[in-house]
N, C-alpha and C positions, 0 to 999 in steps of 0.2 A: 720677453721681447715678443714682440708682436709687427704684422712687418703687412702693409697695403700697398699694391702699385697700382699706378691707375693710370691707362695709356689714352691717351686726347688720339683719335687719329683726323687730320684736316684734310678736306679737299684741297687741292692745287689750286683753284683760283683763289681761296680763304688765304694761303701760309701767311701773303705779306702781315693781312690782317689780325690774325692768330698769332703774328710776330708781336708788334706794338701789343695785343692785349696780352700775353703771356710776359712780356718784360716788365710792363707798367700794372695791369691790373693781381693777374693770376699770382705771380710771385710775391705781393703786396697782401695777397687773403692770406696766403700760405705761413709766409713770416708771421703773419697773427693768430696762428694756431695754438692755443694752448696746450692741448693734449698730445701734441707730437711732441716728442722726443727730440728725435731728428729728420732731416729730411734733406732729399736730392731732386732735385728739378733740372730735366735733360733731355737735349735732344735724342733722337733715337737714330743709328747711323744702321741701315740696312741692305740688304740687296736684294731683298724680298718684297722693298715696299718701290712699286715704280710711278702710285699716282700718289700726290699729296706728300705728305710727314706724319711722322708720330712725334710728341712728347709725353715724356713719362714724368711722371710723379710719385717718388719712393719715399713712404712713411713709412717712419719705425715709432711705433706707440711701449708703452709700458708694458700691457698686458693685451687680452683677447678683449676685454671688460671696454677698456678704453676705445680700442678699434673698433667694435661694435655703434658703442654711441658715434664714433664721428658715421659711421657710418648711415645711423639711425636722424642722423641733424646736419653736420656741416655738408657731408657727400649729399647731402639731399640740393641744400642751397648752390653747392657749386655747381651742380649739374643744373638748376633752376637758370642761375647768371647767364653760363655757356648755352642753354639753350636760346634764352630769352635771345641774347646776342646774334648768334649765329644757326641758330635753329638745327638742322639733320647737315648741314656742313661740318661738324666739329662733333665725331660719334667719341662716348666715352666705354672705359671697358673698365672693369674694376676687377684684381687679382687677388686672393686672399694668398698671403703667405704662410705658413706656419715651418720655422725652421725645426730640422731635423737634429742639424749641428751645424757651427757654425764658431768662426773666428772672427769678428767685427769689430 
C-alpha cells in the first residue's frame, strides 16, 4: 500500500468557486482514476487555517511503483487544470505517505 495526500489550499474569495469545481469537475477526474485503489475527497475542518479552506485528497495506490507514475502524469495534469482555472488562488501541496503500520 501506498498512500498520497494532496491538500488544495483556496483563497477566501475562490471557496464558492472551488466549491462548484470540486463537486462537478475534480471529483469526476478522480472517480476516473485507474490506478487508485481507493480514495477520500474532504473537507479539511481546522483551527489553524483562518483565511480561505483546504481540501484534501487521500490516495491509497498499490504500491510506491504506482504512486510514482500518477505522480510523474495524472498529478502533473491536475495541477495543469487547477492552475489553468484558478491560477496562484488555489496552492497545491503533495504529501508522500509511506505507512509504518497500520490497520485500514
Amino acid at each position: 500500500m501506498s498512500i498520497l495526500s494532496i491538500t488544495f489550499h483556496t483563497v477566501e474569495n475562490k471557496m464558492d468557486e472551488w466549491d462548484i469545481y470540486l463537486e462537478n469537475d475534480l471529483h469526476q477526474m478522480v472517480d476516473n482514476l485507474l490506478d487508485v485503489q481507493q480514495y477520500i475527497l474532504s473537507e479539511v475542518q481546522s483551527n489553524m487555517i483562518s483565511e480561505g479552506k483546504n481540501t484534501n485528497l487521500f490516495l491509497v495506490f498499490d504500491d510506491d511503483e504506482m504512486r510514482t507514475q500518477f505522480m510523474e502524469s495524472e498529478m502533473l495534469n491536475l495541477e495543469e487544470r487547477i492552475n489553468r482555472r484558478f491560477g496562484d488562488q488555489v496552492l497545491i501541496f503533495a504529501t508522500f505517505l509511506d505507512p509504518k503500520k497500520k490497520r485500514f
